[in-house]
C-alpha positions as CSV (number, residue, x, y, z in Angstrom):
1,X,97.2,30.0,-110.1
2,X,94.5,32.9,-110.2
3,X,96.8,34.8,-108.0
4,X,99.6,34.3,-110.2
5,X,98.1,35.5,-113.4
6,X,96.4,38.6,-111.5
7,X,99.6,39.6,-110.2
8,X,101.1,39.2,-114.0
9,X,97.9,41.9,-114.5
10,X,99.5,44.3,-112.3
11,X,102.7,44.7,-113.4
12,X,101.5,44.6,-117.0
13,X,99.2,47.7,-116.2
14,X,102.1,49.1,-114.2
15,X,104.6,48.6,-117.3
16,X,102.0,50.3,-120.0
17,X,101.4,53.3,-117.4
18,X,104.2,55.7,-118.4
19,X,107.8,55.3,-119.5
20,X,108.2,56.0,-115.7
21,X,106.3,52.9,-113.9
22,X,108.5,50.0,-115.9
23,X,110.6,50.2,-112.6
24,X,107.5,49.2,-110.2
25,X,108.5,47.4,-107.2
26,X,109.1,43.8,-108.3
27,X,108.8,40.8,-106.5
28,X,111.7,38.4,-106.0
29,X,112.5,34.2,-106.6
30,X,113.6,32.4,-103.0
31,X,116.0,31.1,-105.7
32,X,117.0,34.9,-106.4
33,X,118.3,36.1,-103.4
34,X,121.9,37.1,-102.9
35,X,124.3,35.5,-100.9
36,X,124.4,36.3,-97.4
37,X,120.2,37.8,-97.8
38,X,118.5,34.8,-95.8
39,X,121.4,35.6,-92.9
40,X,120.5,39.4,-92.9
41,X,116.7,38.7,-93.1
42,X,116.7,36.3,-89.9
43,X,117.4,39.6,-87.7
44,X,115.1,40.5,-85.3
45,X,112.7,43.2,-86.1
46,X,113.0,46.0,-83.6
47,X,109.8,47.8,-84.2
48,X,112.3,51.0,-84.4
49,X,113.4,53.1,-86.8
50,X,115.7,57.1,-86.7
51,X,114.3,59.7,-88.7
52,X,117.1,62.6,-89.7
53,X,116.8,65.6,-91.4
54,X,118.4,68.9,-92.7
55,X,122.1,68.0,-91.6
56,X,123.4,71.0,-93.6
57,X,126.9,70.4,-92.8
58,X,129.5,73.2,-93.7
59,X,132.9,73.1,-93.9
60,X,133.6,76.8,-94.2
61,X,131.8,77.3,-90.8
62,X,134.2,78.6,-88.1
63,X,134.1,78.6,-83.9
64,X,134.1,82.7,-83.1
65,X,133.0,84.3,-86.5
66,X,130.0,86.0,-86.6
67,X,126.5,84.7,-86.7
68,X,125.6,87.8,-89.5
69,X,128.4,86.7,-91.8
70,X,127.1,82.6,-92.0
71,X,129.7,81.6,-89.3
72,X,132.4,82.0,-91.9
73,X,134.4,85.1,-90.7
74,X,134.7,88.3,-88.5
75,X,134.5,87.9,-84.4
76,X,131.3,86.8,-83.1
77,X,129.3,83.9,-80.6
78,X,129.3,81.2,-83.0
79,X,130.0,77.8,-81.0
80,X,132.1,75.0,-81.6
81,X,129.1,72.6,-81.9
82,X,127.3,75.3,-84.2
83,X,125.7,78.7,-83.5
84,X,122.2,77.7,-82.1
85,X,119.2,79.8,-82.7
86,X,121.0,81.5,-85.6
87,X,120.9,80.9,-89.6
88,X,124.4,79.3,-89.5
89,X,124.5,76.2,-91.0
90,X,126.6,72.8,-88.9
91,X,129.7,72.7,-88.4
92,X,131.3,69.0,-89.3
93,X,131.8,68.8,-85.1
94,X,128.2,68.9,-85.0
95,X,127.9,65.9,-87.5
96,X,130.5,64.1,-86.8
97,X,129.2,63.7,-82.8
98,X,125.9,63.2,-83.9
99,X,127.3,60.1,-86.0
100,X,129.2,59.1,-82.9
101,X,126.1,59.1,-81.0
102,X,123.6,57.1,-83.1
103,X,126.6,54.2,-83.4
104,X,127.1,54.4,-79.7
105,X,123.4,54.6,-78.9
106,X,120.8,53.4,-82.2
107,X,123.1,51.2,-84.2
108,X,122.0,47.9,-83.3
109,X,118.3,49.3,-82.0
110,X,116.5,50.6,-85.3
111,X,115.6,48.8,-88.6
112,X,116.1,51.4,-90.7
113,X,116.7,54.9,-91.5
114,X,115.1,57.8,-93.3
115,X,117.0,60.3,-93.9
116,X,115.1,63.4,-95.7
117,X,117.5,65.5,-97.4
118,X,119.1,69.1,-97.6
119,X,122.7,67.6,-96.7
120,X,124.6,70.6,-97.5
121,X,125.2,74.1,-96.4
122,X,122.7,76.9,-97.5
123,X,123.8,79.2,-100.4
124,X,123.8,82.5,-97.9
125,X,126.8,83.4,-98.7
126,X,127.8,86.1,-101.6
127,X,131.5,85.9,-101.2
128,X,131.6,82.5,-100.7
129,X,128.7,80.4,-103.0
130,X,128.4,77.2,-103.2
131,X,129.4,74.9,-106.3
132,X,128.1,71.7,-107.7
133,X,131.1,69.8,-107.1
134,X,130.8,70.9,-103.3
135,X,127.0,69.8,-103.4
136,X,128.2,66.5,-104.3
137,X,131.1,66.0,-102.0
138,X,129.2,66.8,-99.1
139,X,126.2,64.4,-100.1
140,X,129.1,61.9,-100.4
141,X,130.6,62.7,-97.1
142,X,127.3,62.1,-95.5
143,X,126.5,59.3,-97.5
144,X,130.0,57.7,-96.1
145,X,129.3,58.2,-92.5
146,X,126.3,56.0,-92.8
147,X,128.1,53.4,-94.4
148,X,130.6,53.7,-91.6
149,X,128.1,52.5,-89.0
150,X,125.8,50.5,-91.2
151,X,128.1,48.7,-93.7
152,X,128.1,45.4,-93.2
153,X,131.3,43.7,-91.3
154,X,131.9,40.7,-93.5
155,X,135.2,40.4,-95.4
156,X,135.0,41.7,-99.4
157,X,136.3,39.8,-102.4
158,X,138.2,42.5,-103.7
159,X,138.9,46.4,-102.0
160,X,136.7,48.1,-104.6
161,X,133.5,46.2,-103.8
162,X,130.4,47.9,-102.8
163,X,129.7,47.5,-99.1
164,X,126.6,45.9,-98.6
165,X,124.5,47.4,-95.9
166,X,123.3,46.2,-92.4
167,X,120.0,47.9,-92.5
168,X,118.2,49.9,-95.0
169,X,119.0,54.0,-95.3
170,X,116.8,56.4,-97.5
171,X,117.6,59.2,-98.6
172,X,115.4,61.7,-100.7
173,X,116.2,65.1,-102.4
174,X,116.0,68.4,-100.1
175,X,115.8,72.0,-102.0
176,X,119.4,72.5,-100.9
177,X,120.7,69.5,-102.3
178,X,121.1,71.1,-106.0
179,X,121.6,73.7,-107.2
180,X,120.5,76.7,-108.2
181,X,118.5,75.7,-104.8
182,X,114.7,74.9,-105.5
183,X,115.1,74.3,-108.9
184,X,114.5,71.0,-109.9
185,X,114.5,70.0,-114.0
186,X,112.3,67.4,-115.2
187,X,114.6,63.9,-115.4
188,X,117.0,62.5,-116.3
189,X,119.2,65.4,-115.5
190,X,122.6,65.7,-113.9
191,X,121.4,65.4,-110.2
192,X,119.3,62.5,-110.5
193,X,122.5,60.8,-113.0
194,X,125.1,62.0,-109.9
195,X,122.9,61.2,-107.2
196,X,122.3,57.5,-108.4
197,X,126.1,57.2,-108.0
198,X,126.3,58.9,-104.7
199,X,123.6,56.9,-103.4
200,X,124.4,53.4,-104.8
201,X,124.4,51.8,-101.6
202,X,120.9,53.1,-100.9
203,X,118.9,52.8,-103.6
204,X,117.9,49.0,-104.8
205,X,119.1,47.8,-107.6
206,X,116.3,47.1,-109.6
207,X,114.9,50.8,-108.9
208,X,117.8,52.7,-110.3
209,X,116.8,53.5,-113.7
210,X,113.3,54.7,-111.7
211,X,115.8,57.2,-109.6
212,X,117.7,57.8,-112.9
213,X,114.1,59.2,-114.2
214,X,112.8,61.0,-111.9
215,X,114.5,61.0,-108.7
216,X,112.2,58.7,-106.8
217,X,112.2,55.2,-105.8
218,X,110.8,52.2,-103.4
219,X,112.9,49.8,-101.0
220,X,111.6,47.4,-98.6
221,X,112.6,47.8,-95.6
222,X,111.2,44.7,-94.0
223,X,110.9,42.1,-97.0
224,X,107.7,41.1,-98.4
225,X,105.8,43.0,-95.5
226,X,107.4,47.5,-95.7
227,X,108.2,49.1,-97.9
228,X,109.6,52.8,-98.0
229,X,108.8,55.4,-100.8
230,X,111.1,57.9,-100.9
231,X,109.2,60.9,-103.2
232,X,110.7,63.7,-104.7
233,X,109.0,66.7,-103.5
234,X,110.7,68.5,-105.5
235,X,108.3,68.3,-108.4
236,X,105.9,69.3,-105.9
237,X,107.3,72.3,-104.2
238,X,105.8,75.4,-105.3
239,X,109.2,77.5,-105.5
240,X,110.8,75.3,-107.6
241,X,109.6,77.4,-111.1
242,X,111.3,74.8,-113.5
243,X,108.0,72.8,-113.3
244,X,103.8,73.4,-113.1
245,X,102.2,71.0,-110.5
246,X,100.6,67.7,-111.3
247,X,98.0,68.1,-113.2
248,X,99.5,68.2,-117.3
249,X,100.4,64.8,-118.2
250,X,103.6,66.6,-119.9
251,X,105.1,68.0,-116.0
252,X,107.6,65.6,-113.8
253,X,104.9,65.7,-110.9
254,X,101.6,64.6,-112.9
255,X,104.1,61.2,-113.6
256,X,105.3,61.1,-110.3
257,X,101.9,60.9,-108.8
258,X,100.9,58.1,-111.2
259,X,104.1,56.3,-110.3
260,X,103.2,56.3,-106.4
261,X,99.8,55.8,-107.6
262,X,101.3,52.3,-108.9
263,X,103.4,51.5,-106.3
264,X,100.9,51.6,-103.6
265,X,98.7,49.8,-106.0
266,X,101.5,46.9,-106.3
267,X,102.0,47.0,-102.6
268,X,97.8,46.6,-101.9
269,X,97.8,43.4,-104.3
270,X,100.9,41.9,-102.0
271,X,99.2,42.9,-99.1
272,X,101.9,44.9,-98.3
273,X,102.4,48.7,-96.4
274,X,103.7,51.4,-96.5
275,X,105.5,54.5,-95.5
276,X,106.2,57.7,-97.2
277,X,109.0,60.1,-96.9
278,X,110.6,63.2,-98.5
279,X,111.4,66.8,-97.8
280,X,109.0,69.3,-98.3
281,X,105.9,68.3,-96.4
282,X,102.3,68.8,-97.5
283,X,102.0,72.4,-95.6
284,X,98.7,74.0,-96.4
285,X,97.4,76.7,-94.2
286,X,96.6,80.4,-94.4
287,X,99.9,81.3,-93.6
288,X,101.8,79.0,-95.4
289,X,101.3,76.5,-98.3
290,X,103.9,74.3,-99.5
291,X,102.8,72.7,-102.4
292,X,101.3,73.2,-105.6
293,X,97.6,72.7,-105.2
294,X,97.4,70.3,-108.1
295,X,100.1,68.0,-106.3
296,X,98.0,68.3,-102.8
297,X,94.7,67.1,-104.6
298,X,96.2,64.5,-105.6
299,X,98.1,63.6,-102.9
300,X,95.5,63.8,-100.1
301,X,93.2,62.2,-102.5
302,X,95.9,59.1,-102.8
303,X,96.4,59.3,-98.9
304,X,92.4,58.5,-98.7
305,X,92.1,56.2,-101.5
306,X,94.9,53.9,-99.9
307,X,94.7,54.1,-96.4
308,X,94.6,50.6,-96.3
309,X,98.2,50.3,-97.2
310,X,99.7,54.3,-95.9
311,X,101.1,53.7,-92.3
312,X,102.6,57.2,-92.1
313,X,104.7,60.0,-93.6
314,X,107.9,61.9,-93.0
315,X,108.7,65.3,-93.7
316,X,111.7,67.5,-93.1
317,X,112.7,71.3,-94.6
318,X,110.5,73.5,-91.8
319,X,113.1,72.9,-89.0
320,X,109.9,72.6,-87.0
321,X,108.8,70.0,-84.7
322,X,104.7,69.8,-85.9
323,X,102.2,67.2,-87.7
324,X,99.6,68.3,-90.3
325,X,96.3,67.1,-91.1
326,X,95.2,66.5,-94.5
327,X,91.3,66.3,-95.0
328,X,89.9,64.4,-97.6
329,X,86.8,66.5,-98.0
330,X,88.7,69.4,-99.1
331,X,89.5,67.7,-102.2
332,X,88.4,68.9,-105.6
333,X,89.6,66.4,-108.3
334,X,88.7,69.7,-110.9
335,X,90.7,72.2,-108.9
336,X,92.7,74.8,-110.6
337,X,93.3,76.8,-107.5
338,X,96.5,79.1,-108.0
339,X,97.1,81.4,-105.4
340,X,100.1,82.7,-103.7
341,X,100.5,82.4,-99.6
342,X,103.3,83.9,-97.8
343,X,104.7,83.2,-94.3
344,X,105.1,85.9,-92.0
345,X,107.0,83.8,-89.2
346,X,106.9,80.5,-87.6
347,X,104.6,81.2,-85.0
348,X,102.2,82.4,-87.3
349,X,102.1,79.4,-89.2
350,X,101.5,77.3,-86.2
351,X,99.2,80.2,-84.9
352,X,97.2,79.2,-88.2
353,X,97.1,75.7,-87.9
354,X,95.9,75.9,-84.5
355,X,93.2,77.9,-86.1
356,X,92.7,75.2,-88.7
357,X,92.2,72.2,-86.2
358,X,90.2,74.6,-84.3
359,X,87.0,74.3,-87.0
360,X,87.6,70.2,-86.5
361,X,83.8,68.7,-86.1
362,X,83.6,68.7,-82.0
363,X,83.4,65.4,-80.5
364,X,80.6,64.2,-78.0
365,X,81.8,63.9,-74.5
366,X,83.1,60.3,-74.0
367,X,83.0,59.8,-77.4
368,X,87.1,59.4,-77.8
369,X,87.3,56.9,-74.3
370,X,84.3,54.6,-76.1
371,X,85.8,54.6,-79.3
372,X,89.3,53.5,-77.4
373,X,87.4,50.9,-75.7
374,X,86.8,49.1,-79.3
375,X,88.7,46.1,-80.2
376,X,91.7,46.8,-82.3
377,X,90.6,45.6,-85.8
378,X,86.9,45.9,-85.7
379,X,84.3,47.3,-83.6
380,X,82.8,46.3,-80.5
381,X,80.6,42.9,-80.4
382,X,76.8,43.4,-81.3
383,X,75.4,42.7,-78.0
384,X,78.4,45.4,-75.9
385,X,77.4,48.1,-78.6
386,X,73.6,47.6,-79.0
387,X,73.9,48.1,-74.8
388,X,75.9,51.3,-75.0
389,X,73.3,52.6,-77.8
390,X,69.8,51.6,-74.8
391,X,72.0,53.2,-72.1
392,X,73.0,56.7,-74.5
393,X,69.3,56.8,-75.6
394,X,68.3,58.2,-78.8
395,X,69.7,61.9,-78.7
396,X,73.2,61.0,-77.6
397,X,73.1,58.4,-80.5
398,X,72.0,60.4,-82.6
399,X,74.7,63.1,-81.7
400,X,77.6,60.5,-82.0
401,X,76.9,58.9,-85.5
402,X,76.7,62.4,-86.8
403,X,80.2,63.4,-85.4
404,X,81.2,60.1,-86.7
405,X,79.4,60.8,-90.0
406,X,81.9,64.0,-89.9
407,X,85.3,62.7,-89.1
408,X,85.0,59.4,-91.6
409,X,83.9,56.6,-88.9
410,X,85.3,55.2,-85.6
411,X,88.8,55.5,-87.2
412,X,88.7,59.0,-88.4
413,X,89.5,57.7,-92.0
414,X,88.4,61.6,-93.3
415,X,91.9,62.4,-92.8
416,X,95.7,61.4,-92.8
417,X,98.2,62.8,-91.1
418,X,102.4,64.3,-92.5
419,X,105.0,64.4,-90.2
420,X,107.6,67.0,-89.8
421,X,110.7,66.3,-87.6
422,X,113.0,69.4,-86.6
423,X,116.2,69.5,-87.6
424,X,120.0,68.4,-87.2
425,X,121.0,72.1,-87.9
426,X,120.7,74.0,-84.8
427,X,118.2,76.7,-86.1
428,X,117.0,76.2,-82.7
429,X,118.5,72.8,-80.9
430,X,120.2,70.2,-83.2
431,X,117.0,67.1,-83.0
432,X,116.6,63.8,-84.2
433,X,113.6,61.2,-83.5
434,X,113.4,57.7,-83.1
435,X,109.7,55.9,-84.1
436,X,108.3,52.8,-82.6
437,X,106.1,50.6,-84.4
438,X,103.8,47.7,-83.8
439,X,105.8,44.3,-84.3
440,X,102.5,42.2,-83.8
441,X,102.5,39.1,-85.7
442,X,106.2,39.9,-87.7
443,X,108.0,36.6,-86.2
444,X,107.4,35.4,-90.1
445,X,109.4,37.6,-91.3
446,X,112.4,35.2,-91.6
447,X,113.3,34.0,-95.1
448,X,110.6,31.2,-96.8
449,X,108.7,30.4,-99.4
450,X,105.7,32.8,-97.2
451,X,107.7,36.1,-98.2
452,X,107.5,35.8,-101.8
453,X,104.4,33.4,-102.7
454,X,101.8,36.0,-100.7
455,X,98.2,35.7,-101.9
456,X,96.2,38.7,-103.5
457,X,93.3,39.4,-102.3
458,X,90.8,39.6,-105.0
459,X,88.8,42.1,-103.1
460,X,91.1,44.7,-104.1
461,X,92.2,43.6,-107.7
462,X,90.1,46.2,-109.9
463,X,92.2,49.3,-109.1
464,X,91.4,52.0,-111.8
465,X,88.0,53.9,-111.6
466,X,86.7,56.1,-113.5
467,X,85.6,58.5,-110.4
468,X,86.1,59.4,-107.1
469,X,83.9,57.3,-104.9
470,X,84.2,56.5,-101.3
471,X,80.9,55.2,-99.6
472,X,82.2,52.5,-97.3
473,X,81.6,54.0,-94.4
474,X,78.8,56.5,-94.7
475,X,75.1,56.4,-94.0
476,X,72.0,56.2,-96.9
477,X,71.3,59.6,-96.5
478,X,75.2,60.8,-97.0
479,X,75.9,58.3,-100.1
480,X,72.5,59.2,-101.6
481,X,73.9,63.6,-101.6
482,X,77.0,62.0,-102.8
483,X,75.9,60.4,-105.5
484,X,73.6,63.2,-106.2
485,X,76.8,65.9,-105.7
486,X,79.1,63.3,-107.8
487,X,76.8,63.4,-111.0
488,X,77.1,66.9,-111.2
489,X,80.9,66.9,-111.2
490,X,83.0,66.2,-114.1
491,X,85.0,63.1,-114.4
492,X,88.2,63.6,-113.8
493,X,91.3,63.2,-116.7
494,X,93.5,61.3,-114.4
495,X,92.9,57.6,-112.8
496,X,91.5,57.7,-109.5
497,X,92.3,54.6,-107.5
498,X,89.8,52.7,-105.9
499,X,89.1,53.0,-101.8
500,X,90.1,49.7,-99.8
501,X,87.6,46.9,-99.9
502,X,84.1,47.9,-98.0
503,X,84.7,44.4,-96.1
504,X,88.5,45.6,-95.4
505,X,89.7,46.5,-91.5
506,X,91.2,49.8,-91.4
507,X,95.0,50.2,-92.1
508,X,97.1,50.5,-89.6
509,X,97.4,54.2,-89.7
510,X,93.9,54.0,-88.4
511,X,93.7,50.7,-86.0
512,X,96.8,49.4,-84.1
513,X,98.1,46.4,-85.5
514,X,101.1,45.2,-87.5
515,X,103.4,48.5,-88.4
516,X,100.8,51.0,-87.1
517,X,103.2,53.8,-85.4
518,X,103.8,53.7,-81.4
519,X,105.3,56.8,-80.8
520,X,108.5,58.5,-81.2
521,X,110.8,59.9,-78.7
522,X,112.4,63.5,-79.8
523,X,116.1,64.1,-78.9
524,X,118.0,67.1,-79.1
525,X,121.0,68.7,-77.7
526,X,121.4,71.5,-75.5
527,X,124.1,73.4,-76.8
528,X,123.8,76.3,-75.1
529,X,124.4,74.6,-71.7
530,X,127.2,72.3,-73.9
531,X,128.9,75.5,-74.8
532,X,129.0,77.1,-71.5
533,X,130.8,73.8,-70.0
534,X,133.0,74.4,-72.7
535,X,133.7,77.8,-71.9
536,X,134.8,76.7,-68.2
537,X,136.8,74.0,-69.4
538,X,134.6,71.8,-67.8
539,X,134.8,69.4,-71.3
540,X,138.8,69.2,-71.7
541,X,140.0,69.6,-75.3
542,X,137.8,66.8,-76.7
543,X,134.5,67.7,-76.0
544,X,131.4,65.5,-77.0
545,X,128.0,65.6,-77.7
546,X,125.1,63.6,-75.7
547,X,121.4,63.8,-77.3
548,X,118.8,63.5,-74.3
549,X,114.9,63.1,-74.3
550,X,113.0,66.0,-75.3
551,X,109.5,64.5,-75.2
552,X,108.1,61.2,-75.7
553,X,104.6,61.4,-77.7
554,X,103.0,59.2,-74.3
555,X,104.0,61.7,-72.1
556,X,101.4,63.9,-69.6
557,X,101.1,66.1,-71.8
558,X,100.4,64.7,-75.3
559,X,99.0,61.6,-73.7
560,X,98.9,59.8,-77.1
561,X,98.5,55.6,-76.8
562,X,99.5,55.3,-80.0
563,X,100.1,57.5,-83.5
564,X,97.0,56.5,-85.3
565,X,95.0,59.5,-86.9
566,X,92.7,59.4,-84.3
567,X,95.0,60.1,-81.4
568,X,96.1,62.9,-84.1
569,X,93.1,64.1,-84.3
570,X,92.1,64.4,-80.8
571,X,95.9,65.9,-79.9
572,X,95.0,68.8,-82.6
573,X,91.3,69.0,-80.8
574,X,93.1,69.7,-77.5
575,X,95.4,72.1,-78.9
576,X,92.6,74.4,-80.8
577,X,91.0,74.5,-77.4
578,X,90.1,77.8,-75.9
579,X,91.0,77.3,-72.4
580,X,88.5,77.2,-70.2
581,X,86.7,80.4,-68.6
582,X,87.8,80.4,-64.5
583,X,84.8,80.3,-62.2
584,X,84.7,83.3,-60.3
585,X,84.2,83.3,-56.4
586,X,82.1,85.5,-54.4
587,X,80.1,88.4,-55.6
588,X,82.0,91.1,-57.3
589,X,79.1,93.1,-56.6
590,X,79.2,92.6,-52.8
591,X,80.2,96.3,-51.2
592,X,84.6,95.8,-50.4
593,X,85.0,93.6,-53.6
594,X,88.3,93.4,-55.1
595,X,87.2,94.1,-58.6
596,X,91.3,93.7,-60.2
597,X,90.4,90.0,-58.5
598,X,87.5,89.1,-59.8
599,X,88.9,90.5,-63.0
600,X,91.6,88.4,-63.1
601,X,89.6,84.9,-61.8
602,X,87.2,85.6,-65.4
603,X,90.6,85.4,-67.5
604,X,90.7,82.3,-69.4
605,X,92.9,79.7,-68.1
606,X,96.3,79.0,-70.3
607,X,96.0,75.8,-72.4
608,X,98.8,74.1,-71.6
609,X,98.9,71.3,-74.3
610,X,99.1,74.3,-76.9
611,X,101.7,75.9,-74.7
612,X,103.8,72.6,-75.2
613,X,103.1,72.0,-79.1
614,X,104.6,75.7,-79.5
615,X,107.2,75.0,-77.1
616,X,108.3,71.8,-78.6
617,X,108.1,73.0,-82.2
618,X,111.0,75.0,-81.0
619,X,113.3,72.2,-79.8
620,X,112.6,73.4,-76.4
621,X,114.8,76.6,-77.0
622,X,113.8,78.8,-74.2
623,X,114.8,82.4,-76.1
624,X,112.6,82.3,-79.3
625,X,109.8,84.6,-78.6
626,X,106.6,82.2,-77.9
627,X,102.9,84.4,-78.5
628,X,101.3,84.7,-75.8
């Protein structure tokens, strides 16, 4: 009964939040549940699930035309499955095969689908712009082919009837998918009323007066256990000049970040998780930044505040293959940082986050392999670890707790970790990327009485706080500076949500367990070798598309066990590495040295793992222009 009335608590503080929160996730009656629900939710869970981004499908494109004039007209290279490496958008061949593929290959593999936006053609064109009406049509076109392969089978009671669908898709705004592009008007407003149409079969019912408002919205995606939060990072996005970040309560993203606020407060209280998606990510670097500052305080903040419940988040819009690192000490609930960052090219931005991850506090040798060898959901027994501490000897303890002081703990809870899949369009090669998950323990997931009657824990019932506080895993010395640093500060004019529980196990972006990301395998297709067997004839007059394996993330080179921040973290270590000086042999001052020789053994040795992350950010095409 006490878990009854605390819940009623939570929604009640989630209703008298903002206009904007009366839509919070809900929770739904066994006796509630549509027909034909408890057949659907006794499939398997895969542990599987496609990410797809930035189709950008364009009907105006055009085999032969030239790549300077879009792919629309004139005589140029442009292919008939798009013109890779170029600014030309997709061609509907392109899509259309792609579709073909995941129903031949993913349909009955994956639980769900993210799908984060920009799902029409660019507006690069002067003698041909886009429209609104074309906006929509192709959203609806894309929208369809989805349905296609994931509309249900079962026979409708009448033609017009809303297909019901096999397995969850979200979709999220991109800065292409309006229009002018970027600009993005506080809601309701036509996009958000059009899109809520166009989307019907995507968005849950009970959240589309929340979509309606603001463009946003929550589905579960395995009931009573996932959810999905599809944000609109367009109230984010620092080009879109319509609004002014997150901090005035009067702008679109300071209520957007206190609806997300309330959902992963809902979700903590059904001990529930979570994964975020949407299309800008999070960039913040020296050579690029995303993001209005005010919306990346907050957010990072949030990401730290509820890592308990965040297992990971999806980003599109770069057309980059790369992952970023947010840092938790870098926030400033008070900041009013505005400046302006430019990007001079892609490899400068990742040239400048491998300078970022460089300055990461440098582990201990070992330290990684020890911290591997702990059990998944808590740390090693008492007797093992007080063992390891005799045989390191003081120093070397010494040295680990304060690297582990520096990253946030064994789990590197400091920090979360965005994201960002390349693209369908073939700026480089057309990509998509299937995740695996952690299915440990999800054999309950089958309809009962268990999915809707979950306790709350009380541990984590008093959510709002006054300040930022976050001492769970520090030692006396670092909570007593904190508390001294955290009476100097103001309090902050926003709710700040309170960290997990001190007694809590980290969340499974930190320790592998239930829903904590695998890996992912990247695909893409080569279409320059595709084209060439066109060329010959080799394909006859229906040629087709195949996407192979790229990379998988447990490969030699990336070596990852699983996708928790820490195997993050120590990726991005490896990839800031300097490589290695080359020991030289023999004595150059030795009378008949070969000096050019000895030169050339001092060199620094190539770091291969960095070699790859540039590669692969690429789509492994081999003519972009990789630094040296």
């Amino acid at each position: 009964m006490q878990s009854i009335f605390l819940l009623l608590g939570l929604f009640a503080d989630a209703i008298s939040a903002s206009p904007l929160e009366q839509q919070s996730l809900g929770r739904i009656s066994p006796t509630e549940l549509p027909t034909g629900l408890a057949e659907d939710l006794r499939k398997p869970v895969r542990g599987r699930f496609l990410h797809i981004t930035d189709f950008h499908p364009d009907r105006l494109y055009k085999p032969g035309t030239s790549i300077d004039r879009s792919c629309h007209r004139g005589n140029g290279p442009a292919g008939y499955f798009g013109g890779e490496g170029t600014e030309c958008d997709s061609p509907l061949s392109l899509v259309n095969e792609t579709f073909r593929w995941i129903e031949e290959n993913l349909k009955d593999e994956i639980d769900f689908v993210i799908w984060t936006g920009d799902s029409v053609r660019h507006d690069n064109d002067e003698k041909l712009p886009r429209t609104a009406d074309e906006i929509m049509e192709l959203n609806e076109f894309l929208s369809q082919k989805w349905v296609s392969i994931f509309g249900a089978e079962e026979a409708r009671e009448t033609t017009n009837a809303m297909p019901k669908m096999s397995i969850p898709v979200i979709p999220t705004f991109g800065n292409n998918d309006i229009m002018p592009h970027n600009i993005f008007n506080e809601g309701p407003n036509k996009w958000t009323k059009r899109f809520a149409e166009i989307w019907n079969q995507f968005i849950p019912e009970d959240q589309r007066h929340t979509f309606v408002e603001g463009g946003w919205f929550t589905a579960e995606v395995v009931p009573g256990r996932l959810a999905v939060i599809s944000l609109n990072t367009m109230y984010f996005f620092d080009s879109n000049s319509a609004v002014d970040g997150c901090n005035a309560k009067s702008e679109p993203g300071y209520e957007h970040m206190e609806w997300l606020r309330v959902q992963l407060k809902i979700l903590r209280s059904r001990n529930m998780k979570a994964i975020l998606m949407g299309h800008v990510p999070p960039a913040r670097s020296s050579e690029k930044r995303n993001w209005d500052e005010t919306c990346w305080q907050k957010y990072t903040l949030w990401m730290h505040q509820y890592r308990d419940v965040v297992v990971g988040s999806f980003y599109g819009h770069m057309n980059i293959d790369h992952f970023m690192l947010q840092d938790s000490n870098k926030v400033n609930i008070d900041s009013q940082v505005d400046e302006t960052v430019s990007i001079n090219s892609k490899t400068d931005y990742l040239e400048s986050l491998r300078n970022q991850w460089s300055s990461l506090p440098s582990p201990p040798s070992g330290i990684f392999e020890e911290l591997d060898s702990m059990s998944d959901l808590g740390y090693l027994s008492s007797e093992v670890e007080s063992a390891k501490k005799e045989k390191r000897g003081k120093k070397k303890e010494k040295k680990k707790q304060k690297f582990l002081d520096k990253i946030g703990g064994p789990w590197a809870e400091r920090y979360s970790v965005s994201l960002v899949s390349p693209s369908l369009v073939p700026n480089f090669f057309p990509s998509l990327r299937v995740i695996d998950y952690n299915i440990t323990g999800l054999d309950d997931v089958a309809p009962g009485m268990n999915l809707f009657t979950r306790e709350v824990d009380d541990s984590t019932s008093a959510i709002d706080t006054e300040e930022y506080s976050d001492d769970s895993s520090s030692t006396p010395e670092i909570q007593k500076k904190k508390k001294k640093d955290k009476d100097k500060k103001k309090k902050p004019k926003f709710k700040v949500p309170e960290p997990p529980s001190s007694t809590a196990p980290p969340g499974p972006a930190y320790s592998n367990q239930a829903f904590t990301l695998l890996g992912y395998t990247q695909y893409y297709s080569n279409l320059t070798k595709l084209h060439e067997e066109i060329a010959a004839g080799e394909l006859g007059e229906d040629p087709r598309i195949d996407y192979e394996i790229e990379y998988t993330t447990n490969d030699d080179v990336y070596q990852m066990k699983d996708l928790t921040v820490r195997s993050f973290f120590q990726l991005a270590a490896r990839i800031a590495e300097e490589g290695a000086e080359e020991k030289q042999t023999g004595d150059i001052n030795s009378p008949g040295a070969d000096w050019s020789v000895a030169k050339k053994k001092r060199k620094k040795s190539t770091n291969h793992v960095w070699r790859a992350f540039l590669r692969r950010a690429f789509v492994g095409f081999e003519d972009h222009d990789l630094d040296e």
